[in-house]
C-alpha positions in Angstrom: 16.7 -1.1 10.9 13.4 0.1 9.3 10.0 -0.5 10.8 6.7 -0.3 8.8 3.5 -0.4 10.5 0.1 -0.6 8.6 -3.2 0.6 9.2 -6.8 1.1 8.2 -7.6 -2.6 6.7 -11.1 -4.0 7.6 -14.3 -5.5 6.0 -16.4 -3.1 3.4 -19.2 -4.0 0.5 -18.5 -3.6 -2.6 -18.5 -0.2 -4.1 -17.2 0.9 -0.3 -13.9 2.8 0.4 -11.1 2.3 2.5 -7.8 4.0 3.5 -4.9 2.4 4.1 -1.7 3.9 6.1 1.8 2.9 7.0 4.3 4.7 8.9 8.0 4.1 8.9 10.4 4.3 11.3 13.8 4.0 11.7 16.7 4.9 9.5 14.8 6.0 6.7 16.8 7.6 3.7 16.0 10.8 1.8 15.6 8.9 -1.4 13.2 6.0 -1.7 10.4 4.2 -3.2 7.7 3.1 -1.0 4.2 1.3 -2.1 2.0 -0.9 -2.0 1.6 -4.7 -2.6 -1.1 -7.3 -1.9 -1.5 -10.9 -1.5 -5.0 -13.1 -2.5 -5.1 -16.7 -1.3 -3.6 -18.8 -3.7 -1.8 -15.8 -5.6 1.7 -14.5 -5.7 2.0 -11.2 -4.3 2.2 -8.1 -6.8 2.2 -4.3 -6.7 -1.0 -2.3 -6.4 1.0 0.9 -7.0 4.5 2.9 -5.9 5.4 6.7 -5.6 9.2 7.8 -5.6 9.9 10.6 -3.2 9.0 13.4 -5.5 5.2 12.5 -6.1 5.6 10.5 -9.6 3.3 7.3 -9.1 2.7 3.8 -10.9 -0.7 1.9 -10.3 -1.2 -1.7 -11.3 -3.8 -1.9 -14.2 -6.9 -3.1 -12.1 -6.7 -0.2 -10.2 -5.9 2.3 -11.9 -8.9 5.4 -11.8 -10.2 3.7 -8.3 -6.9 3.3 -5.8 -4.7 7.0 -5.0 -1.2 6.6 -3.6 0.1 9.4 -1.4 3.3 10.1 0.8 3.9 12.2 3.7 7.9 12.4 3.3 7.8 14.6 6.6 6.1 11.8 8.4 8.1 9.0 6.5 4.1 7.6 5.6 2.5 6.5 2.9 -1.5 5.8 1.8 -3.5 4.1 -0.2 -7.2 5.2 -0.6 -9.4 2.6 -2.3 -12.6 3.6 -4.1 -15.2 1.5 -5.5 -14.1 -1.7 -3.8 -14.1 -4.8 -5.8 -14.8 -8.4 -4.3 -11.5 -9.5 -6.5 -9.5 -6.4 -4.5 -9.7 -8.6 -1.2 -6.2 -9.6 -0.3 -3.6 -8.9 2.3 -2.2 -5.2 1.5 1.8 -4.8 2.6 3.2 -1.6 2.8 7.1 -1.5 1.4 10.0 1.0 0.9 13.3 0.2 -0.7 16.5 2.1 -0.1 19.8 1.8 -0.6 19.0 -1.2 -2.7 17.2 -3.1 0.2 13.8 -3.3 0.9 11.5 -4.0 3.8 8.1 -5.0 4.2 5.4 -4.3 6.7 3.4 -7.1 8.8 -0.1 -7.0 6.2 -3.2 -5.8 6.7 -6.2 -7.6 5.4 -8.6 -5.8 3.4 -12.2 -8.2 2.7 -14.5 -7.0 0.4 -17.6 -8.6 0.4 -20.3 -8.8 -2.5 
């Protein structure tokens, strides 16, 4: 019913950048939440950060001042740009949206940061 397809993952150094994009497709809903949550080895998956359809956004403390979410609501897409990459930010990065009180996932994108 709702398709999310990720982009932009790779390999950087520390203190690199990357930019990370999902598109939706599908029936997609005026009102949702979409974001961003990421994976380490051995870790339980949490949220990196979330933006509601109107712009107002929530960032996970280790990330806060380094990772900017943004939303396209015309292109049903969502990003996340990643400054001053951290060894520790190296996980896989799913994008997500949640409407009508179900939510759906995209396939991961692994992001490596290497020291």
């Amino acid at each position: 019913q709702v398709q999310l397809v990720e982009s932009g993952g790779g390999l950087v150094q520390a203190g690199g950048s990357l930019r990370l994009s999902c598109a939706a497709s599908g029936s997609i809903f005026s009102n949702n939440l979409m974001g961003w949550y990421r994976q380490a080895p051995g870790k339980q998956r949490e949220l990196v950060a979330n933006i509601i359809s109107g712009g107002s956004t929530n960032y996970a403390d280790s990330v806060k001042g380094r990772f900017t979410i943004s939303r396209d609501n015309a292109k049903n897409a969502v990003y996340l740009q990643m400054n001053s990459l951290k060894p520790e930010d190296t996980a896989v990065y799913y994008c997500s949206v949640l409407q009508r009180g179900s939510p759906y996932w995209g396939q991961g994108t692994q992001v490596t940061v290497s020291s």
